[in-house]
C-alpha positions in Angstrom: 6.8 -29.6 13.3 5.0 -26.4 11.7 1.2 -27.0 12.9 -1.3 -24.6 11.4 -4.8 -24.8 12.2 -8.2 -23.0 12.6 -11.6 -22.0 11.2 -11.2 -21.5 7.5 -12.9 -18.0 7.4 -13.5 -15.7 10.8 -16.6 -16.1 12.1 -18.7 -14.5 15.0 -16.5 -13.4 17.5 -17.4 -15.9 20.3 -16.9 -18.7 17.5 -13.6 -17.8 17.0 -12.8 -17.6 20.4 -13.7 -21.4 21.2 -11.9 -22.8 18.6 -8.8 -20.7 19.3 -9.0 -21.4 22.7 -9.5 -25.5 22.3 -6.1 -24.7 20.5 -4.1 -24.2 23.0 -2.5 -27.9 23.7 -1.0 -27.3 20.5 0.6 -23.5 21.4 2.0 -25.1 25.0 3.4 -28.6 22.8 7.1 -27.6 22.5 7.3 -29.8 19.8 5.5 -27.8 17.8 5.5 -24.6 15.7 2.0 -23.5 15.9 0.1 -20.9 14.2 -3.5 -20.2 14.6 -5.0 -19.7 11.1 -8.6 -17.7 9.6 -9.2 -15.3 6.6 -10.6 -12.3 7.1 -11.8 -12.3 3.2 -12.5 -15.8 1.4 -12.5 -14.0 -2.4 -13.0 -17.3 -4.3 -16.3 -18.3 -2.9 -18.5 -20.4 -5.8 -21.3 -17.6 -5.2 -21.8 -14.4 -4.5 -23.8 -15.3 -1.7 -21.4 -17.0 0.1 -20.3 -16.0 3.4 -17.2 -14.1 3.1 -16.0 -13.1 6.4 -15.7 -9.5 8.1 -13.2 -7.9 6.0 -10.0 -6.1 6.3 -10.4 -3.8 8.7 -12.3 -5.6 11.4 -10.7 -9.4 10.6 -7.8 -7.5 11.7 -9.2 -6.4 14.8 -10.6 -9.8 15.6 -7.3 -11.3 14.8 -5.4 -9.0 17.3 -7.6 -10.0 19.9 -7.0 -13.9 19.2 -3.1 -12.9 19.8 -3.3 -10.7 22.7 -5.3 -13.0 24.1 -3.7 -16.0 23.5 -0.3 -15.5 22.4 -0.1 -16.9 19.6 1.2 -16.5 15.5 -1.1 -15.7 13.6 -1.2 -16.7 9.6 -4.2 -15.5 6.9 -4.6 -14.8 3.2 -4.1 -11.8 1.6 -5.6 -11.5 -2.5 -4.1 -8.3 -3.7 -1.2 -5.8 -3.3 -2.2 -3.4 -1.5 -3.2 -5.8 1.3 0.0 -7.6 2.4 1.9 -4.2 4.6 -1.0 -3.3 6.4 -1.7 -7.6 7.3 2.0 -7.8 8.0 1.6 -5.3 11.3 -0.7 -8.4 12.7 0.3 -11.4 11.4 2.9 -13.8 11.3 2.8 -15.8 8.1 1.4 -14.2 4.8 -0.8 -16.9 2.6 -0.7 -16.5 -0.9 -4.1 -18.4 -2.2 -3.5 -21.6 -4.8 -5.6 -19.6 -7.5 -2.6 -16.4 -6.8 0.3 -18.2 -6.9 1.6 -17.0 -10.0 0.6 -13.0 -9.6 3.9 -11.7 -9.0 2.3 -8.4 -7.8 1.2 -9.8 -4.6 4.1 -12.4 -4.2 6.6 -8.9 -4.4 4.4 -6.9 -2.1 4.4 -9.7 0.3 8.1 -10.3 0.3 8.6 -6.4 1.1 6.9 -7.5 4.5 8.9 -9.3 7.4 6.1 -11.9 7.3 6.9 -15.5 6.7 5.3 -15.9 2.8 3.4 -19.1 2.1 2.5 -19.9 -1.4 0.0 -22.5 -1.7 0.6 -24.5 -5.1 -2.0 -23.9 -8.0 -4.2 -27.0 -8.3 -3.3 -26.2 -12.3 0.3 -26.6 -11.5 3.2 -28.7 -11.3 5.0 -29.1 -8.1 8.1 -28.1 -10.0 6.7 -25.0 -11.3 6.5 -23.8 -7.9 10.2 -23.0 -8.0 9.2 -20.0 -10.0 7.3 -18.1 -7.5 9.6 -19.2 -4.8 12.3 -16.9 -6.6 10.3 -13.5 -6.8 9.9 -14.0 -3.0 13.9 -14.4 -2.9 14.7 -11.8 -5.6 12.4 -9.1 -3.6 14.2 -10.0 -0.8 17.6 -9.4 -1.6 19.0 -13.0 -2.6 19.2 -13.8 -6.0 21.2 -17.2 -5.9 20.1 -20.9 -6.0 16.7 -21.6 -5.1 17.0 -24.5 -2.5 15.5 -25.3 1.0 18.0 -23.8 2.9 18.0 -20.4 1.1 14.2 -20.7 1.2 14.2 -21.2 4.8 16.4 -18.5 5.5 14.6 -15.9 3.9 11.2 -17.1 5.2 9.1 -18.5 2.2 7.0 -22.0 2.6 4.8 -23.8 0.2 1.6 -25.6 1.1 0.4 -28.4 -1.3 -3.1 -28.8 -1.4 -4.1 -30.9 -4.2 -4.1 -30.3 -8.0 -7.4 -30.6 -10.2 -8.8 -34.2 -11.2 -11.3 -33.3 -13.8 -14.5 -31.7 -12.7 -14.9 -31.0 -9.0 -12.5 -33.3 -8.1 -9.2 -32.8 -6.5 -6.0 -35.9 -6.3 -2.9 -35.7 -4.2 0.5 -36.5 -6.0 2.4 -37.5 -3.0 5.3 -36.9 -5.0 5.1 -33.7 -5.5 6.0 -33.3 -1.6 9.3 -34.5 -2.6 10.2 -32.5 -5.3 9.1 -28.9 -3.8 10.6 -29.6 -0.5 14.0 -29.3 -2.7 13.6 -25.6 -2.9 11.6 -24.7 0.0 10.2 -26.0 3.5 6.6 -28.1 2.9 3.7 -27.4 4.3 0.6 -30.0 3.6 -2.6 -28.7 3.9 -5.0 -32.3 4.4 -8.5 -30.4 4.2 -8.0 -28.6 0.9 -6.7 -31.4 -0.4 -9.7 -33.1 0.1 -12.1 -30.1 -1.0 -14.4 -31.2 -3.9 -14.5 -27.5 -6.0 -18.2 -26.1 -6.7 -19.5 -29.8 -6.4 -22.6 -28.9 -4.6 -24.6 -26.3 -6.9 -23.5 -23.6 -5.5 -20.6 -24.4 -3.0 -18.3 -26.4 -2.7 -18.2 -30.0 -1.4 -15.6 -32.5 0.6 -14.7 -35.9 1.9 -13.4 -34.7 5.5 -13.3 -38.8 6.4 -10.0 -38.9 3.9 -8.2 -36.4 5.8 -6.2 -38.7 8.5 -5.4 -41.1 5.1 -3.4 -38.4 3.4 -2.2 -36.5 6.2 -0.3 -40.2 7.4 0.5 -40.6 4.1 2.3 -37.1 3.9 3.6 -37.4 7.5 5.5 -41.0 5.8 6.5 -39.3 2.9 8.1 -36.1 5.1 7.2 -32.4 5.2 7.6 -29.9 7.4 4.5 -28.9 8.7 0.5 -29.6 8.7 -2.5 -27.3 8.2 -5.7 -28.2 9.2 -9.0 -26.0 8.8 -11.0 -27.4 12.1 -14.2 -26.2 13.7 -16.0 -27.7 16.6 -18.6 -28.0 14.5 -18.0 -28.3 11.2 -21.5 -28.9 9.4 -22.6 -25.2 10.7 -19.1 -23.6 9.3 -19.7 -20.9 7.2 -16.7 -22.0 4.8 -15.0 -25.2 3.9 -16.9 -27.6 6.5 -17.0 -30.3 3.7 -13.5 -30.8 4.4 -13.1 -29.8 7.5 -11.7 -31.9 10.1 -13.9 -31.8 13.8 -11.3 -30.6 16.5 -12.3 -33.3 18.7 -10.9 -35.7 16.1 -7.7 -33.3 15.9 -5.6 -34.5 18.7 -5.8 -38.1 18.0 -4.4 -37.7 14.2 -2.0 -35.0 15.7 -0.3 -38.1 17.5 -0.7 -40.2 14.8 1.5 -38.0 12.8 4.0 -37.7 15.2 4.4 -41.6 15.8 4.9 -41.5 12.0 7.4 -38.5 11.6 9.2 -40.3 14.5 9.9 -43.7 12.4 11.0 -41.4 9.3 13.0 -39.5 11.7 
């Protein structure tokens, strides 16, 4: 099982040491694919005030550190072109943000990298229209034949649902939808975004963090390859996301939850 998990945007230094380091279980569980996960730039915040993290050049540097350190793979965002080469020297899995999903710039400059590419699915979009996007990544990277899981897999792209849009502020999970992407490409489902309630609080956004162990068993039934969880030891001082964040105390216990569900499925 793909397990993703970390603070949503990098933080001080020693705050993003603790939580990687309360990560570890998950990096020694051979059961599991882990990769820690932070953004060095969160370009979407509701306000200009928001926090958005320490930028390129020294989220980089931190992010090294969390790898030499603790050996693990490392996956963050990237929001423009010019962003993915330089990225793929330090981490592991590229993220293509929801809101990018369609920019084929970015989806071509990162499947020019050797990083795993993860498209997250617009909230705006169909899970079928995903396929689209899926095939730039496979075009750039030399295969231009049926877009399926197996070809996906082999040439390194994933998609992570997390959510579409419910009317205002509002975000619903179409447990289908896990279903029908994971016919072209391995399935990442991302609990926290999903339940992220967009610009609900003036001037961030808000979140129902007690829904996340509902959908993520839910998913787990359903099947998909892998989980992503923003966590934080504590969530209500995050500088991003803590809404829907999920405590990392509470993070173990849903972790074996989902694995006593995959196991049935299995």
């Amino acid at each position: 099982m793909i397990l993703i998990a970390g603070p949503c945007v990098l933080e001080s230094r020693d705050t993003v040491m603790r939580i990687a380091e309360s990560l570890m279980p998950y990096h020694e569980d051979c059961t599991k694919d882990f990769y820690f996960k932070a953004s060095f730039d969160k370009a979407n915040r509701t306000s200009l005030d928001s926090f958005r993290g320490p930028g390129l050049d020294e989220g980089l540097k931190l992010l090294q550190e969390v790898k030499e350190q603790f050996g693990y793979k490392l996956l963050t965002d990237v929001h423009d072109y010019t962003q993915p080469q330089a990225v793929a020297e330090v981490v592991d899995v590229l993220q293509i943000p929801a809101f990018l999903c369609r920019q084929t710039d970015l989806l071509v400059a990162c499947a020019k990298t050797s990083a795993v590419v993860n498209i997250k699915k617009g909230q705006f979009l169909a899970p079928q229209a995903m396929e689209h996007s899926v095939a730039k990544v496979l075009k750039t990277r030399g295969f231009d034949g049926e877009v399926s899981y197996e070809n996906a897999e082999k040439y390194n792209v994933w998609l992570t649902e997390r959510g579409s849009t419910f009317g205002y502020g509002n975000l619903v999970v179409d447990m289908r939808g896990l279903k029908q992407m994971r016919e072209f490409a391995p399935v990442i489902f991302d609990a926290t975004h999903s339940v992220q309630q967009p610009a609900s609080g003036g001037a961030t956004s808000g979140g129902e963090s007690a829904l996340v162990p509902y959908l993520s068993r839910a998913a787990a039934a359903v099947g998909v390859d892998g989980f992503f969880f923003e966590t934080h030891f504590d969530p209500s001082i995050a500088l991003s996301d803590g809404p829907n964040m999920i405590e990392l105390k509470k993070l173990e216990a849903l972790v074996a939850q989902i694995d006593s569900i995959r196991a049935i499925v299995e």
